[in-house]
N, C-alpha and C positions, 0 to 999 in steps of 0.2 A: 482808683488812683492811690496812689503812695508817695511819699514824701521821704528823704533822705538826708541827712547830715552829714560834711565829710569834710576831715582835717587831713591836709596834702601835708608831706616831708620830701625834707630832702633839700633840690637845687632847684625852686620852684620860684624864688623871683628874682626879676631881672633877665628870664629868660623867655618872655611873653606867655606864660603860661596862662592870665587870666582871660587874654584872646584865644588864645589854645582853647579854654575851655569852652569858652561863649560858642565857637564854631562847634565843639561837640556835640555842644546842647541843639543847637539849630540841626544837625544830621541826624541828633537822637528823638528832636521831637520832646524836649523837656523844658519845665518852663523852671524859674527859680533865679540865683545871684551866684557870683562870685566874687572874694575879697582876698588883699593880703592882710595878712595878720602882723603883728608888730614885731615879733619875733621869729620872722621870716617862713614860716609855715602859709599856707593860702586853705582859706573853709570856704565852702561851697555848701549851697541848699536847692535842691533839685524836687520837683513833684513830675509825676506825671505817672503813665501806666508799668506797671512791673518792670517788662521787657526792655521800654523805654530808659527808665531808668538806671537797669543794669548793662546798657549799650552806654551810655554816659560815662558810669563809674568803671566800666572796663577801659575807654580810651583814655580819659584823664591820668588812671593806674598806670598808659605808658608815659604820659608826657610827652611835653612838645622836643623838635631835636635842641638839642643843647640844654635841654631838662634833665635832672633825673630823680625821680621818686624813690624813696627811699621807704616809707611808710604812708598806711591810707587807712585810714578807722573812719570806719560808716554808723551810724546808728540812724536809730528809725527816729521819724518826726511826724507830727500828725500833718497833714497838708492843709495849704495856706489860699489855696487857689492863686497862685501869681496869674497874672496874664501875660509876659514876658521871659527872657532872661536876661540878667541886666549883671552890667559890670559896677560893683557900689568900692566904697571906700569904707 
């Protein structure tokens, strides 16, 4: 298992992206959150198996439509065991 961190740019709120994401995660099979951030960026934290995980951060990198991404910096995180994905504040 592997665990990820990732800060979203761009046109990422107010365009449902944080449900954009959650559905990701359910097709990718990843467990972990999504939040926006205050200065209009949205982080995400994702664990699960390699593959998994890079099926997540490849759709998220398009965005929902009326999104658009602009920047996506990943870094590694040690994993948390979530039992979910969950939309936080």
């Amino acid at each position: 298992m592997i665990a990820r961190r990732a800060i979203v740019s761009g046109r990422v709120q107010g365009v449902g992206f944080r449900f954009f994401a959650e559905r990701a995660a359910r097709r990718a099979g990843v467990r972990g959150w999504v939040r926006n951030l205050e200065d209009g960026r949205v982080e995400t934290v994702v664990e699960g198996d390699e593959a998994a995980v890079a099926r997540y951060l490849d759709e998220i990198r398009k965005g929902p439509l009326g999104g658009r991404v602009t920047d996506l910096r990943v870094e590694e995180r040690q994993p948390e065991r979530f039992e979910s994905f969950q939309i936080t504040t």
